[in-house]
N, CA, C and O atoms as a GROMACS GRO file, in nm:
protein
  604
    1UNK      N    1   0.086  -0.117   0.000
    1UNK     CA    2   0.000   0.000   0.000
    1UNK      C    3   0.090   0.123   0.000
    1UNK      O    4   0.202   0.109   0.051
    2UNK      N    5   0.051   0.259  -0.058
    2UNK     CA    6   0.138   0.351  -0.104
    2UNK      C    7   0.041   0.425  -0.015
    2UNK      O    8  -0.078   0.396   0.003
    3UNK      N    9   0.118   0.541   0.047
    3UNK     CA   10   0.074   0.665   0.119
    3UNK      C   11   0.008   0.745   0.014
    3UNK      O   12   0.074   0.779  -0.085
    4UNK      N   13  -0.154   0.787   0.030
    4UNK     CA   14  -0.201   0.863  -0.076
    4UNK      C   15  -0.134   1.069  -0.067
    4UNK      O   16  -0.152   1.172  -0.131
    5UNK      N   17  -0.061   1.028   0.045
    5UNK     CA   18  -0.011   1.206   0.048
    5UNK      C   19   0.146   1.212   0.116
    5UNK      O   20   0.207   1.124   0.175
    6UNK      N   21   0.182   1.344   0.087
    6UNK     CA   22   0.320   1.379   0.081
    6UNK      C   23   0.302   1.367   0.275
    6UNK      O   24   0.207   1.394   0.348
    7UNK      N   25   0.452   1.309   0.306
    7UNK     CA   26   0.445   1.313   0.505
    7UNK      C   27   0.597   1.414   0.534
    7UNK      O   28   0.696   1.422   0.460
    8UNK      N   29   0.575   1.474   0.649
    8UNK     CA   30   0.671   1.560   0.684
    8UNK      C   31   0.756   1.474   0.797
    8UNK      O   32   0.700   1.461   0.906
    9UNK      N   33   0.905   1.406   0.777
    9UNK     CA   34   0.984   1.311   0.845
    9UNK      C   35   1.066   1.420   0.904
    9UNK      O   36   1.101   1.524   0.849
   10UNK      N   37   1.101   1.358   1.080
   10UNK     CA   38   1.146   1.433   1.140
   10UNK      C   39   1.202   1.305   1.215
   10UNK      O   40   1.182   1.187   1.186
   11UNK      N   41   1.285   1.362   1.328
   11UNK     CA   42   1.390   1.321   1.390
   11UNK      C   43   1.390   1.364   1.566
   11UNK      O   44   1.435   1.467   1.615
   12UNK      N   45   1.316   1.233   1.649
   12UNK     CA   46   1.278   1.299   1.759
   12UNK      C   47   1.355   1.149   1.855
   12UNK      O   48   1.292   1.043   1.862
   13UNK      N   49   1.452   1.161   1.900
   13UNK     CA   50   1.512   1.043   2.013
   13UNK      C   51   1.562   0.983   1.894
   13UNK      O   52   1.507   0.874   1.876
   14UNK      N   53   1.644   1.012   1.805
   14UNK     CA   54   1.736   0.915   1.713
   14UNK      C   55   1.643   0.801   1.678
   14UNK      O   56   1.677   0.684   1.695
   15UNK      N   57   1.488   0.845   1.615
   15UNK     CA   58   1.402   0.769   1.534
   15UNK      C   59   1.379   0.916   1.461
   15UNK      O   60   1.394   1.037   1.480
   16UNK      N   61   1.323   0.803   1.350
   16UNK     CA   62   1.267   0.880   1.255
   16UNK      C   63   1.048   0.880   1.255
   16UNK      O   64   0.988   0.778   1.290
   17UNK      N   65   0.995   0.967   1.225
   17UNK     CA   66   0.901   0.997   1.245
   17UNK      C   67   0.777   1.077   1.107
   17UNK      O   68   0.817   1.167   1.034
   18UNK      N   69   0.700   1.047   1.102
   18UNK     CA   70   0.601   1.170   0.977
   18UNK      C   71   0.516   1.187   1.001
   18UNK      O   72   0.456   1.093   1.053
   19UNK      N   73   0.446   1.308   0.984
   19UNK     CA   74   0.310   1.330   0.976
   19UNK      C   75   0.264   1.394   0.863
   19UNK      O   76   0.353   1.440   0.791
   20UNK      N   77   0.116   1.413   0.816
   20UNK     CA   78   0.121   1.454   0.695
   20UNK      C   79   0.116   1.576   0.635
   20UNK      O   80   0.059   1.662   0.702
   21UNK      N   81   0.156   1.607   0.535
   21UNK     CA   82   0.256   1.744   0.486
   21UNK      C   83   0.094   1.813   0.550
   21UNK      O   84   0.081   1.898   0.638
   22UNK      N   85   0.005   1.755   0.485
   22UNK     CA   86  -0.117   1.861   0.492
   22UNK      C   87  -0.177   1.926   0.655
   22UNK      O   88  -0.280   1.992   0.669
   23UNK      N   89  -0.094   1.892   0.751
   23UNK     CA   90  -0.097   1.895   0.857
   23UNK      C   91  -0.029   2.015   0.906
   23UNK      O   92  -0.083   2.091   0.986
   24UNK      N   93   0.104   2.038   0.852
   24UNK     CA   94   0.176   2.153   0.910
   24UNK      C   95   0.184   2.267   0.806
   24UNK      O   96   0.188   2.256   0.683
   25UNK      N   97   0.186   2.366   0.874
   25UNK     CA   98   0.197   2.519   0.869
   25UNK      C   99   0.303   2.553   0.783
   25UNK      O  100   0.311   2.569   0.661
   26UNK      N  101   0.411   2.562   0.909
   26UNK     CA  102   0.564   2.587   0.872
   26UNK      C  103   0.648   2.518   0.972
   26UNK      O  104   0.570   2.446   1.036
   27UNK      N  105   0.771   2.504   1.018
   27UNK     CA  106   0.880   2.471   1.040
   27UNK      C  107   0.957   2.625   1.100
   27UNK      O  108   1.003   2.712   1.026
   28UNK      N  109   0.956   2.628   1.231
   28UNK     CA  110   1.055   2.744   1.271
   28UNK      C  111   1.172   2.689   1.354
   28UNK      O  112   1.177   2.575   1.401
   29UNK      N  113   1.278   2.797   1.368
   29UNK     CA  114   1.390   2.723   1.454
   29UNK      C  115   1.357   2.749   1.577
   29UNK      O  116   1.281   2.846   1.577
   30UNK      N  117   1.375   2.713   1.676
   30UNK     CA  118   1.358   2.704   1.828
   30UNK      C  119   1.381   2.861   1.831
   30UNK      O  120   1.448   2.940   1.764
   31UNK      N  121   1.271   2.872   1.972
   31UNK     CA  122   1.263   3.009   1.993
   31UNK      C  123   1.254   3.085   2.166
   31UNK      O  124   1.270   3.000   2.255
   32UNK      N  125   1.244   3.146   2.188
   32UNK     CA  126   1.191   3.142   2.333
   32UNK      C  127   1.043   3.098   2.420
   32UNK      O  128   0.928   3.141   2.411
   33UNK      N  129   1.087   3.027   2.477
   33UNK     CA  130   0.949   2.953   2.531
   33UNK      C  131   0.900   2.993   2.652
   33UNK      O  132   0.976   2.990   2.749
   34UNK      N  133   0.819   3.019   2.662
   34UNK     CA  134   0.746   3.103   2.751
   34UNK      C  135   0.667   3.026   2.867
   34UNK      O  136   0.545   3.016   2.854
   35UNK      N  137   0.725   2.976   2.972
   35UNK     CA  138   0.650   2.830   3.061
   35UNK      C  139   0.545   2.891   3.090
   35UNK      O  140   0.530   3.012   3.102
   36UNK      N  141   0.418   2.753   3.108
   36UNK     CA  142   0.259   2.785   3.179
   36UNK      C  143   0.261   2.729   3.320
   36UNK      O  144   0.268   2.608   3.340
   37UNK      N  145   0.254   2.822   3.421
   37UNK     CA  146   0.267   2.760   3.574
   37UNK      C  147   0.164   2.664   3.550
   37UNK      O  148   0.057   2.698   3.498
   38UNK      N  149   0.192   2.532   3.589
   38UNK     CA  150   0.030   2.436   3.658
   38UNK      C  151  -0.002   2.379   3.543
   38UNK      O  152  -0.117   2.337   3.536
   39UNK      N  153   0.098   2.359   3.409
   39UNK     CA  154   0.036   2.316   3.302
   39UNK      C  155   0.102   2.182   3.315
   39UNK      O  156   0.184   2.141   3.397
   40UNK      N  157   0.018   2.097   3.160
   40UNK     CA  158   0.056   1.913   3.250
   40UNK      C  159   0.215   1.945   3.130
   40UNK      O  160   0.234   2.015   3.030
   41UNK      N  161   0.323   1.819   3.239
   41UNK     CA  162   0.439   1.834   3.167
   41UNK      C  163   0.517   1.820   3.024
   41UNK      O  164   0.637   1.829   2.999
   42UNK      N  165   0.398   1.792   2.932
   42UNK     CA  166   0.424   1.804   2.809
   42UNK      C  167   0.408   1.949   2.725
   42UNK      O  168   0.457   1.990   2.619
   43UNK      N  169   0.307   2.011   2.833
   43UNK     CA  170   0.311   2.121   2.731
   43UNK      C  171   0.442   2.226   2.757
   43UNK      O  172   0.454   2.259   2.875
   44UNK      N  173   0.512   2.266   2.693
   44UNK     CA  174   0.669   2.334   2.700
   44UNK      C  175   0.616   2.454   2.728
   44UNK      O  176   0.688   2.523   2.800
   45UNK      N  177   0.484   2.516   2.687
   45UNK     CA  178   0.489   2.679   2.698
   45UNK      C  179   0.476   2.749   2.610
   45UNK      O  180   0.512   2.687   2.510
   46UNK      N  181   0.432   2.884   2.577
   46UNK     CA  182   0.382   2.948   2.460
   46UNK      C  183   0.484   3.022   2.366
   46UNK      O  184   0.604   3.003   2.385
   47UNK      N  185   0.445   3.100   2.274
   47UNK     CA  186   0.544   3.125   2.186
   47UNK      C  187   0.474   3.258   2.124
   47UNK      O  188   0.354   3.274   2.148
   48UNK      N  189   0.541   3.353   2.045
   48UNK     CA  190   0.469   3.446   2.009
   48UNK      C  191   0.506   3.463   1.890
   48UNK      O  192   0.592   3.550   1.874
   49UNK      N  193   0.462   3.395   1.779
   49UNK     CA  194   0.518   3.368   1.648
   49UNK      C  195   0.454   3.464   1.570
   49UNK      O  196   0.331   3.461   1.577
   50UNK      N  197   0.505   3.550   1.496
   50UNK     CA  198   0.466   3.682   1.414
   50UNK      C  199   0.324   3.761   1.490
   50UNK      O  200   0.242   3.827   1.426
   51UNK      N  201   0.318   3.742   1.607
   51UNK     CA  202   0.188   3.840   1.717
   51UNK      C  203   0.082   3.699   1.672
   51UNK      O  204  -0.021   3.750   1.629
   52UNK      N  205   0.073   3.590   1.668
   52UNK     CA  206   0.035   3.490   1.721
   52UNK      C  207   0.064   3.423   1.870
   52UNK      O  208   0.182   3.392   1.888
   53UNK      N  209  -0.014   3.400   1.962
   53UNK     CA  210   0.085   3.285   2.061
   53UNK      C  211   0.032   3.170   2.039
   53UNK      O  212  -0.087   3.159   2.011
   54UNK      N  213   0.116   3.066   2.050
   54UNK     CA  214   0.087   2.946   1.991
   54UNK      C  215   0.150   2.878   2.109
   54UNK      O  216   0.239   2.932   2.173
   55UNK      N  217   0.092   2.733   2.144
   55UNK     CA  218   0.120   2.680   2.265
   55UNK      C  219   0.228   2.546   2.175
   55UNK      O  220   0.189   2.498   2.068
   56UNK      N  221   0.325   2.515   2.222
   56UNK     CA  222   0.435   2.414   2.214
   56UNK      C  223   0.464   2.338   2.286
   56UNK      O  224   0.519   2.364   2.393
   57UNK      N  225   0.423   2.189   2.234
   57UNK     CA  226   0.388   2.030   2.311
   57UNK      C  227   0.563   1.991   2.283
   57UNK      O  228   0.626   2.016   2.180
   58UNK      N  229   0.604   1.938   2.380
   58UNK     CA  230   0.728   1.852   2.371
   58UNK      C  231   0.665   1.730   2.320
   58UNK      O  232   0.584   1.661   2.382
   59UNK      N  233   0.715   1.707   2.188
   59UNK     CA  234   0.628   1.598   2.134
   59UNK      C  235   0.675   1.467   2.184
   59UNK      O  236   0.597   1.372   2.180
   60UNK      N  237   0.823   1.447   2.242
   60UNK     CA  238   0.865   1.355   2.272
   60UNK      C  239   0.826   1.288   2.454
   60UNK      O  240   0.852   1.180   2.507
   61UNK      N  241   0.762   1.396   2.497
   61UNK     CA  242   0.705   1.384   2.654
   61UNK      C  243   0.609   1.307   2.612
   61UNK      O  244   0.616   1.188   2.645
   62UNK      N  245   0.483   1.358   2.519
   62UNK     CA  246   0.390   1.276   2.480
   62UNK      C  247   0.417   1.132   2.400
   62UNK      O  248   0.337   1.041   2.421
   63UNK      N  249   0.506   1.115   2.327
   63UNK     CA  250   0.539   0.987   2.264
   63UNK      C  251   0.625   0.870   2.364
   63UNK      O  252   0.635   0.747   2.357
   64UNK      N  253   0.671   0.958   2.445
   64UNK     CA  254   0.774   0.846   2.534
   64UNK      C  255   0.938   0.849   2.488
   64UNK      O  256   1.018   0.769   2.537
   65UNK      N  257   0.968   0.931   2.408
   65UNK     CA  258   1.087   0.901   2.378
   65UNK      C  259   1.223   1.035   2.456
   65UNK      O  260   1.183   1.123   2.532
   66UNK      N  261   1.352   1.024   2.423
   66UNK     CA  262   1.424   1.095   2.502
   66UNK      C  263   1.510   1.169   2.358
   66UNK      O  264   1.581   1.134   2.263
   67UNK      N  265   1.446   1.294   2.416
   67UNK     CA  266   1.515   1.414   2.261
   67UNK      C  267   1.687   1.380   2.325
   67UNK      O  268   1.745   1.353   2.430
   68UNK      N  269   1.713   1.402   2.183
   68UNK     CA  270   1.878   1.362   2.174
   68UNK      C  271   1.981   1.528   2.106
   68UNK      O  272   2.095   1.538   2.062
   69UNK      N  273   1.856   1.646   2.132
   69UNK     CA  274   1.943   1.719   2.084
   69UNK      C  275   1.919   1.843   2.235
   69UNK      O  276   1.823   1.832   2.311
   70UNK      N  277   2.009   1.934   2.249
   70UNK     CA  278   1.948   2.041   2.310
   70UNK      C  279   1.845   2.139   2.287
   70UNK      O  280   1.843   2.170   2.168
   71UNK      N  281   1.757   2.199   2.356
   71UNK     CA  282   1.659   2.269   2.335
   71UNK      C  283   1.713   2.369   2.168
   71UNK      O  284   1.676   2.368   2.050
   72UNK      N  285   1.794   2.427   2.232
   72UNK     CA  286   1.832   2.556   2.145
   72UNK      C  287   1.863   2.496   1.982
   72UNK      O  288   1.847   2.574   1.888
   73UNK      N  289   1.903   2.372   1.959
   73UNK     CA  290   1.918   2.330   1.843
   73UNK      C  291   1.823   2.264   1.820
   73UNK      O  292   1.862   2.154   1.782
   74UNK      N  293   1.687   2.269   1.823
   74UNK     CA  294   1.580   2.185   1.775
   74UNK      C  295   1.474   2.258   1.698
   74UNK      O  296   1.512   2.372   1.673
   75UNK      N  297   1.378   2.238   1.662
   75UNK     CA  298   1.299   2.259   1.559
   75UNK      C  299   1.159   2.294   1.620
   75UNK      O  300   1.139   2.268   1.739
   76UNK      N  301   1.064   2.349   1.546
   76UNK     CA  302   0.914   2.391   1.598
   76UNK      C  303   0.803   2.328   1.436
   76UNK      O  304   0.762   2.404   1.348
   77UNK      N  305   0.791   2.248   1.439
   77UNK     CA  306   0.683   2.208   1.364
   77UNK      C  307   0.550   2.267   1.420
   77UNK      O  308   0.497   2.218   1.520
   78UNK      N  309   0.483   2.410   1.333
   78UNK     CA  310   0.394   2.459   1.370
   78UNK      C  311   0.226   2.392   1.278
   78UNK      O  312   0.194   2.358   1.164
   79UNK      N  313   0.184   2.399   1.361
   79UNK     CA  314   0.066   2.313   1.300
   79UNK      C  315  -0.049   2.423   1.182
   79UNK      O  316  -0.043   2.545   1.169
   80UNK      N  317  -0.147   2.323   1.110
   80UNK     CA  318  -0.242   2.372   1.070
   80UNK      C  319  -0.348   2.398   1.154
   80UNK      O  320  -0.404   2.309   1.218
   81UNK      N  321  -0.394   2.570   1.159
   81UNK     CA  322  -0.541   2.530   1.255
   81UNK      C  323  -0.651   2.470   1.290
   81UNK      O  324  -0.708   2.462   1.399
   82UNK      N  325  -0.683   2.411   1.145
   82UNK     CA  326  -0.767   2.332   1.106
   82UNK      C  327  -0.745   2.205   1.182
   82UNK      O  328  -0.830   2.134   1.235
   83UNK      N  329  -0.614   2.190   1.178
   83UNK     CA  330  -0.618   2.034   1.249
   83UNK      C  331  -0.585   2.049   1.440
   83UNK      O  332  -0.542   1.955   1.506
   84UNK      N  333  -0.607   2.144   1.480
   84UNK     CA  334  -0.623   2.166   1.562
   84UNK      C  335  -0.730   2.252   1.673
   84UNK      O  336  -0.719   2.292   1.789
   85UNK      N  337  -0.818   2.253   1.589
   85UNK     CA  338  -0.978   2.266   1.628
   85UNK      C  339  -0.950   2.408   1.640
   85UNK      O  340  -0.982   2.466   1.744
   86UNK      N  341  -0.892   2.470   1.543
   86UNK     CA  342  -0.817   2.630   1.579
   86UNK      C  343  -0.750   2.658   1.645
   86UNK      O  344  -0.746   2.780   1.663
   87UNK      N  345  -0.698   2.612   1.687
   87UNK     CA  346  -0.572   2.652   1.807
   87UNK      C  347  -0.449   2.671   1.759
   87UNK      O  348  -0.404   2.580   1.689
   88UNK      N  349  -0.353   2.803   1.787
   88UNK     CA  350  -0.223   2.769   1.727
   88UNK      C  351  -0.119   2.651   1.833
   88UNK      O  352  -0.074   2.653   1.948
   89UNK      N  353  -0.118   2.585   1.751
   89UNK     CA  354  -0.043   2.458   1.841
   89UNK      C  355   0.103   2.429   1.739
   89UNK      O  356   0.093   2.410   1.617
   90UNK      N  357   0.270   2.432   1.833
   90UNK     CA  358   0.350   2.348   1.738
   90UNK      C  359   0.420   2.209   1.824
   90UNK      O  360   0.394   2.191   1.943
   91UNK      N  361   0.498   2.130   1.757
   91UNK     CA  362   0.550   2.044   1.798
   91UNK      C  363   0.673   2.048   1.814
   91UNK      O  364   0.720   2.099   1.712
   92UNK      N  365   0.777   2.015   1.910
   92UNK     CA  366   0.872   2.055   1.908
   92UNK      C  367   0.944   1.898   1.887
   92UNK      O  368   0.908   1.792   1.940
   93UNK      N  369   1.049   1.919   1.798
   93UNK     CA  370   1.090   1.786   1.768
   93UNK      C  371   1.280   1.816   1.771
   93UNK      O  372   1.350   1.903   1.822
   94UNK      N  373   1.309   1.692   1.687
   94UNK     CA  374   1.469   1.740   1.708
   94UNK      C  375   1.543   1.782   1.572
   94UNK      O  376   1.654   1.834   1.565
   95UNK      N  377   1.468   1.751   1.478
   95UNK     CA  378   1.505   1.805   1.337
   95UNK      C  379   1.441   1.749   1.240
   95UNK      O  380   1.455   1.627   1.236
   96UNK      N  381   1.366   1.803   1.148
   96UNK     CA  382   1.327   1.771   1.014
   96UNK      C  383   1.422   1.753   0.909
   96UNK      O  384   1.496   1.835   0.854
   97UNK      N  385   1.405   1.616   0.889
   97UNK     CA  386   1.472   1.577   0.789
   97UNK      C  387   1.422   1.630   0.618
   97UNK      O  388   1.491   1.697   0.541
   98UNK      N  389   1.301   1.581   0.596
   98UNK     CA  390   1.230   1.601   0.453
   98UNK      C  391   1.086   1.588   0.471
   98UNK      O  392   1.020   1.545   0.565
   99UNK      N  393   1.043   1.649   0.324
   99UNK     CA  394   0.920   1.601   0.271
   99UNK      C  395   0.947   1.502   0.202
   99UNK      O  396   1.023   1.520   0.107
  100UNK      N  397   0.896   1.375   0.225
  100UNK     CA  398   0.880   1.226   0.172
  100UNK      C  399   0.743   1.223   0.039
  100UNK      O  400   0.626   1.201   0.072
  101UNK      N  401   0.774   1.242  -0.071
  101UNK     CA  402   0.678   1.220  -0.162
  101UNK      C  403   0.614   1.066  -0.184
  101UNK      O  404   0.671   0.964  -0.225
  102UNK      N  405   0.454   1.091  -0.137
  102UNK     CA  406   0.422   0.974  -0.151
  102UNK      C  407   0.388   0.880  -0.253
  102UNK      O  408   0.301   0.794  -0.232
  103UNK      N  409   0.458   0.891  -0.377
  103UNK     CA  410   0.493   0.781  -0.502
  103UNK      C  411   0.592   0.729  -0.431
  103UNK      O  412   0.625   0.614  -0.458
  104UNK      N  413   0.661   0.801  -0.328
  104UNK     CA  414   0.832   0.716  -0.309
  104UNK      C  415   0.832   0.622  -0.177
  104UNK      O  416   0.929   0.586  -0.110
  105UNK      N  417   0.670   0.590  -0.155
  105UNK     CA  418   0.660   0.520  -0.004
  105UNK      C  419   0.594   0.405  -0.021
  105UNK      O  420   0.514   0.384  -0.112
  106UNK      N  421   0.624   0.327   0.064
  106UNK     CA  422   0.554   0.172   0.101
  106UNK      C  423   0.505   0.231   0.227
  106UNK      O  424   0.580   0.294   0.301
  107UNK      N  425   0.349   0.208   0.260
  107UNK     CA  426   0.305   0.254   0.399
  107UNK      C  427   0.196   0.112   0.425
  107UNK      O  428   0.123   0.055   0.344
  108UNK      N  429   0.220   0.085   0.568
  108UNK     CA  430   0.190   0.016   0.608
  108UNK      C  431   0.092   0.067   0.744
  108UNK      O  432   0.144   0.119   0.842
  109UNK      N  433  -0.069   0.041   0.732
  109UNK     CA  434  -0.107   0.100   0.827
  109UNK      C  435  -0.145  -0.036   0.937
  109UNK      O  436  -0.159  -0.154   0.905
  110UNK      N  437  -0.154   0.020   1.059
  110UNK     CA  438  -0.129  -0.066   1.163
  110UNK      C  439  -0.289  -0.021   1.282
  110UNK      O  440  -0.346   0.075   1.334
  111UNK      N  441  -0.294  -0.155   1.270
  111UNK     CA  442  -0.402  -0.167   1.311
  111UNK      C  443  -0.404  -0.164   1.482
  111UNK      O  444  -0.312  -0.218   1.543
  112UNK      N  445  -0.516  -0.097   1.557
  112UNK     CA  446  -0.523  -0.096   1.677
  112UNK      C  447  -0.429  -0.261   1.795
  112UNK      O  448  -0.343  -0.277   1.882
  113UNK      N  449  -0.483  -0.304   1.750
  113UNK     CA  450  -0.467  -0.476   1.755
  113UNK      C  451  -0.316  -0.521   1.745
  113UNK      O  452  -0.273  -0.616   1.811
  114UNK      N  453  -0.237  -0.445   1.656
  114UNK     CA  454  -0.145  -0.509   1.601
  114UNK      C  455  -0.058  -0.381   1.715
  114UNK      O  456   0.064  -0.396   1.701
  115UNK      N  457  -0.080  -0.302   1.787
  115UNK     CA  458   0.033  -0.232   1.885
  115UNK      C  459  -0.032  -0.283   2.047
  115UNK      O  460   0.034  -0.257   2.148
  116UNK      N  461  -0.131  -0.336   2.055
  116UNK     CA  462  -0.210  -0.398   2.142
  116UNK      C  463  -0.092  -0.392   2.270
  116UNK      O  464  -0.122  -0.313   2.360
  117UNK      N  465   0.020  -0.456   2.286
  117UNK     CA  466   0.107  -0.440   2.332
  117UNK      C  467   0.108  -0.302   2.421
  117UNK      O  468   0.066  -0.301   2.537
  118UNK      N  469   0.148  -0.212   2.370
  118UNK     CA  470   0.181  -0.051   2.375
  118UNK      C  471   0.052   0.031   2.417
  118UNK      O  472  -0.044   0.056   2.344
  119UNK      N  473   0.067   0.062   2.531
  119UNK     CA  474  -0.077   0.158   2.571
  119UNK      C  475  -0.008   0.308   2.478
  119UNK      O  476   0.105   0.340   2.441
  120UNK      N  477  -0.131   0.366   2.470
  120UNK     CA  478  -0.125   0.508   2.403
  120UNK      C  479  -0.077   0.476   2.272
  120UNK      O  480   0.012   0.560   2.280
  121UNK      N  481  -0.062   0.436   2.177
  121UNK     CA  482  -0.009   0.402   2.065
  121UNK      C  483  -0.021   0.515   1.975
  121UNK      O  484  -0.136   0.532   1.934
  122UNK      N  485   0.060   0.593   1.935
  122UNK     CA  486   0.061   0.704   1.843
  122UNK      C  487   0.069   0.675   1.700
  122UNK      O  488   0.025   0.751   1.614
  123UNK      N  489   0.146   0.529   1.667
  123UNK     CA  490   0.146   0.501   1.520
  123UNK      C  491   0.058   0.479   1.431
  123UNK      O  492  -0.007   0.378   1.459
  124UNK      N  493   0.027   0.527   1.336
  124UNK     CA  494  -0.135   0.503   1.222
  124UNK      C  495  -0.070   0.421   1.144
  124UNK      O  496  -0.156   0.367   1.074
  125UNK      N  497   0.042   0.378   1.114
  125UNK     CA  498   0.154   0.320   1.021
  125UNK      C  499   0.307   0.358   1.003
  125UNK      O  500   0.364   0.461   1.039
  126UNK      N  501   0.357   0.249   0.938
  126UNK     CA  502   0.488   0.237   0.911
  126UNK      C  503   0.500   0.265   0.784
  126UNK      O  504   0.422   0.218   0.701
  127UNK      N  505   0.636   0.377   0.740
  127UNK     CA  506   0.651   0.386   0.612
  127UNK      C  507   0.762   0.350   0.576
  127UNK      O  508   0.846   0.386   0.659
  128UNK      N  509   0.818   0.283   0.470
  128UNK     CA  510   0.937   0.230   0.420
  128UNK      C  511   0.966   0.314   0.283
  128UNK      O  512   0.882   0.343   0.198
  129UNK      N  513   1.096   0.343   0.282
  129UNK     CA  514   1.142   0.426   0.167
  129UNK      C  515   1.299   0.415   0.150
  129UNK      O  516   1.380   0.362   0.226
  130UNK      N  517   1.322   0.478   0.027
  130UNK     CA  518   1.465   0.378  -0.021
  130UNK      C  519   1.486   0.298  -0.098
  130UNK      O  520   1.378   0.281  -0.155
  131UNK      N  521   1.556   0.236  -0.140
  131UNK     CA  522   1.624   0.122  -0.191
  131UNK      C  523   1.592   0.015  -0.124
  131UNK      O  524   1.658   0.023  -0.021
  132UNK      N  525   1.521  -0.096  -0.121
  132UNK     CA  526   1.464  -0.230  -0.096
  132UNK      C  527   1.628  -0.222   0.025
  132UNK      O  528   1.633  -0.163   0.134
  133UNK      N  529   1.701  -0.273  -0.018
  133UNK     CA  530   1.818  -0.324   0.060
  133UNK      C  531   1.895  -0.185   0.158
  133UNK      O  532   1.989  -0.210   0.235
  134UNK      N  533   1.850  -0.066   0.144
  134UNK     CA  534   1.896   0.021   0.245
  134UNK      C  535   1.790   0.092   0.307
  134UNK      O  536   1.824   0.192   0.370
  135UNK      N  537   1.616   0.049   0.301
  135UNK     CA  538   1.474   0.099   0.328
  135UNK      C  539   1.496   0.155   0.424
  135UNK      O  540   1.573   0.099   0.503
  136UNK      N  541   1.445   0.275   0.457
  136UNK     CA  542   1.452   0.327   0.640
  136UNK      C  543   1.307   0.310   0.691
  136UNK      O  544   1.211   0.345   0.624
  137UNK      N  545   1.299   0.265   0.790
  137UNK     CA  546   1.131   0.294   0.845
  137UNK      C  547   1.133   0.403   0.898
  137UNK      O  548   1.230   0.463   0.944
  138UNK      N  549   0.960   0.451   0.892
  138UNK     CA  550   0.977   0.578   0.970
  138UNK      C  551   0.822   0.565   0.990
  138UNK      O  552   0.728   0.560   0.911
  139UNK      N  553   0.836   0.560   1.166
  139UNK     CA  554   0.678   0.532   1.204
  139UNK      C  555   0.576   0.670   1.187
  139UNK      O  556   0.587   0.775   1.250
  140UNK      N  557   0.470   0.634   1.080
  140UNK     CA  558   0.413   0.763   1.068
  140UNK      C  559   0.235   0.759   1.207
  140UNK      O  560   0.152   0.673   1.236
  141UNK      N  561   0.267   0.941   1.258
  141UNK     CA  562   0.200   0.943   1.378
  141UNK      C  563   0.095   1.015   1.326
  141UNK      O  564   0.086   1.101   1.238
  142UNK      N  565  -0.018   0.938   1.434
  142UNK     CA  566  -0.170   0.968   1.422
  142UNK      C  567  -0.147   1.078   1.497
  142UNK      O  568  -0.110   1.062   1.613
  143UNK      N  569  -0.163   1.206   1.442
  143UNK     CA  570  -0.199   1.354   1.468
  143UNK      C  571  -0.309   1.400   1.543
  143UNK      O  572  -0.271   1.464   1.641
  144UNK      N  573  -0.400   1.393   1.536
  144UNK     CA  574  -0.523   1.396   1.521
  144UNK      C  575  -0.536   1.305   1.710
  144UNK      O  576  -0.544   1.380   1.807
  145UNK      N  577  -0.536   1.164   1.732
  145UNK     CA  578  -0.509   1.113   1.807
  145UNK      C  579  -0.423   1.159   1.927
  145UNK      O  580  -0.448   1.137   2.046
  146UNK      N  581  -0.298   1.239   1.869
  146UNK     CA  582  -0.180   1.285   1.975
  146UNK      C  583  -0.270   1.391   2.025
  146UNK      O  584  -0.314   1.374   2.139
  147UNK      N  585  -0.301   1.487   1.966
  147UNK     CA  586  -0.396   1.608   1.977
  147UNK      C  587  -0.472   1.627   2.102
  147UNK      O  588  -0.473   1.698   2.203
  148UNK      N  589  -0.552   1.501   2.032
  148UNK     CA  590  -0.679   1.499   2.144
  148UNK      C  591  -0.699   1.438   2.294
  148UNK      O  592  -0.800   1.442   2.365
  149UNK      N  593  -0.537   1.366   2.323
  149UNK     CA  594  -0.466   1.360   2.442
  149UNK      C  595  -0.407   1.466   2.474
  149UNK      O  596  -0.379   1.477   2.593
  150UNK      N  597  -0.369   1.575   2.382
  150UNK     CA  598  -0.242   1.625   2.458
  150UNK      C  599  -0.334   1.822   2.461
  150UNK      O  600  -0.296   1.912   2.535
  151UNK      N  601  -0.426   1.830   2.381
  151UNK     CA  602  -0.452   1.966   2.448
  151UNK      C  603  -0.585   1.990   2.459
  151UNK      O  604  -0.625   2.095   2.510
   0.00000   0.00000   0.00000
């Protein structure tokens, strides 16, 4: 099965990661973060992006994993409002790698059942890309799902 849309791969705990292009905004470099006293520990704190404030989820608090870069060198995947019931919301990750065009993907979607294992399961599927013999996976995350846990 081929991904019917382009995914935005990023780099959060030395995995690779996507969500779909149609999802994000823009891409800013880390900025000053502004903490919320009493807020739960994923959310990092607000941001004031061109006289917007937009609230910024440590995406890796919510996924479980351990960012491998320092704050100041990491990335702001800012979201679409739309997919965030209007809210300016970004993700803070550890670097965007690419836009992955989806003619160039094997995606594999994964069924509730099949992470059964794993409480909270963020993956909607696995995408494979590459050269058969050097393929990288890159688990692509239910957005939408992370969302509606995390704000």
């Amino acid at each position: 099965m081929t991904a019917d849309q382009d995914v935005v791969e990023f780099e959060l705990g030395g995995e690779l990661f996507a969500l779909d292009i149609m999802l994000a905004r823009e891409i800013v470099e880390m900025m000053p973060i502004t903490p919320i006293p009493g807020a739960p520990p994923h959310i990092a704190g607000i941001i004031n992006l061109r006289g917007e404030i937009t609230t910024v989820i440590g995406l890796e608090k919510v996924i479980g994993v351990q960012a491998t870069r320092t704050m100041a060198d990491r990335k702001i995947i800012v979201l679409m409002s739309g997919a965030t019931r209007g809210k300016n919301v970004g993700f803070i990750v550890d670097d965007v790698r690419s836009v992955i065009p989806a003619a160039g993907v094997d995606a594999h979607m994964v069924a509730e059942r099949d992470l059964s294992a794993y409480s909270n399961s963020y993956v909607k599927g696995i995408i494979r890309h590459g050269e058969e013999s050097g393929s990288t996976l890159v688990m692509w995350l239910d957005v939408s799902r992370i969302l509606a846990e995390a704000i």
